[in-house]
C-alpha positions, 0 to 999 in steps of 0.5 A, a space after each residue: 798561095 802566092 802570085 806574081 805580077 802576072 796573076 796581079 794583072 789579072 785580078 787589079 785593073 791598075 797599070 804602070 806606073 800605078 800598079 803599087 803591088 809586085 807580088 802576094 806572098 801568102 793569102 788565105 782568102 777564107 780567114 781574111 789574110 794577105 801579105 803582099 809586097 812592094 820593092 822599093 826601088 830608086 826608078 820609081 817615077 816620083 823619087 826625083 820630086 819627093 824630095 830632091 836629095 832625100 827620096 822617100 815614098 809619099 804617105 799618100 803612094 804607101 796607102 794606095 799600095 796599102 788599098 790595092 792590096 786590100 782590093 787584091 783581098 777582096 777580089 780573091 775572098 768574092 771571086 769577083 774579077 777586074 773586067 766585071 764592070 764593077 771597081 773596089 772603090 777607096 772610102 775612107 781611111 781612119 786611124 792612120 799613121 806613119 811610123 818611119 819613112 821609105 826610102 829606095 831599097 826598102 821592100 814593103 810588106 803590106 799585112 792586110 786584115 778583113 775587119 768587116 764585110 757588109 753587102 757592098 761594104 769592105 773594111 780592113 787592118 792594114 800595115 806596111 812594114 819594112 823588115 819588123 819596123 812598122 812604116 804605116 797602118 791604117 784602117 781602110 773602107 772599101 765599096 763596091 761599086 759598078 764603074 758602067 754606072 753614072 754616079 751623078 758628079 762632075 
């Protein structure tokens, strides 16, 4: 299977310029597989100031790409759907690392892994590759939460 941006808007409630995902290129939401994919590009607002003369993708915008591909994952294998009220929330990232910097032309391949899935609970292997080098990987937990509900913080 694979979905455009078209089908990304439907199913992740992130918009410009914070939607880092540009296409899913294959999924298999019973087994718990997805590649998805992130052009690169020099017009990305945050090049400019990271850093001046030397673009390169924050580590930070590489796990986010990373953690919306996992939502995607997760959105598929439950059905659940980005207008439910309900918001697959970042948790924790554990075992990170970055293997190589990405620059503009880079195309990021996210290889995402459902590790467990516990009730409201998510957890994921996920890398971001640029060709066969490793960029970043990272184990990455997820919850489920209802985005109507007050969660008592300021």
């Amino acid at each position: 299977m694979n979905l455009d941006i078209r089908e990304i808007l439907k199913l992740l409630p992130h918009r410009y310029p914070f939607l880092l995902v540009d296409r899913v290129l294959s999924v298999d939401a019973e087994a718990g597989h997805l590649v998805a994919l992130k052009n690169v590009t020099y017009n990305e607002n945050f090049f400019p100031g990271h850093f001046p003369g030397l673009p390169t993708m924050p580590g930070v915008l590489q796990l986010e790409a990373m953690a919306q591909a996992c939502g995607l994952l997760a959105v598929m294998r439950s059905g659940l759907r980005c207008d439910s009220g309900y918001i697959l929330y970042f948790a924790g990232i554990d075992n990170c690392r970055f293997k190589r910097p990405v620059v503009p032309g880079d195309q990021l391949h996210f290889h995402i892994k459902l590790d467990k899935h516990k009730r409201d609970l998510w957890k994921f292997i996920a890398q971001a590759k640029v060709g066969d080098d490793l960029a970043c990987e990272a184990e990455m937990i997820c919850v489920l939460k209802n985005a109507g509900r007050d969660t008592g913080s300021d």
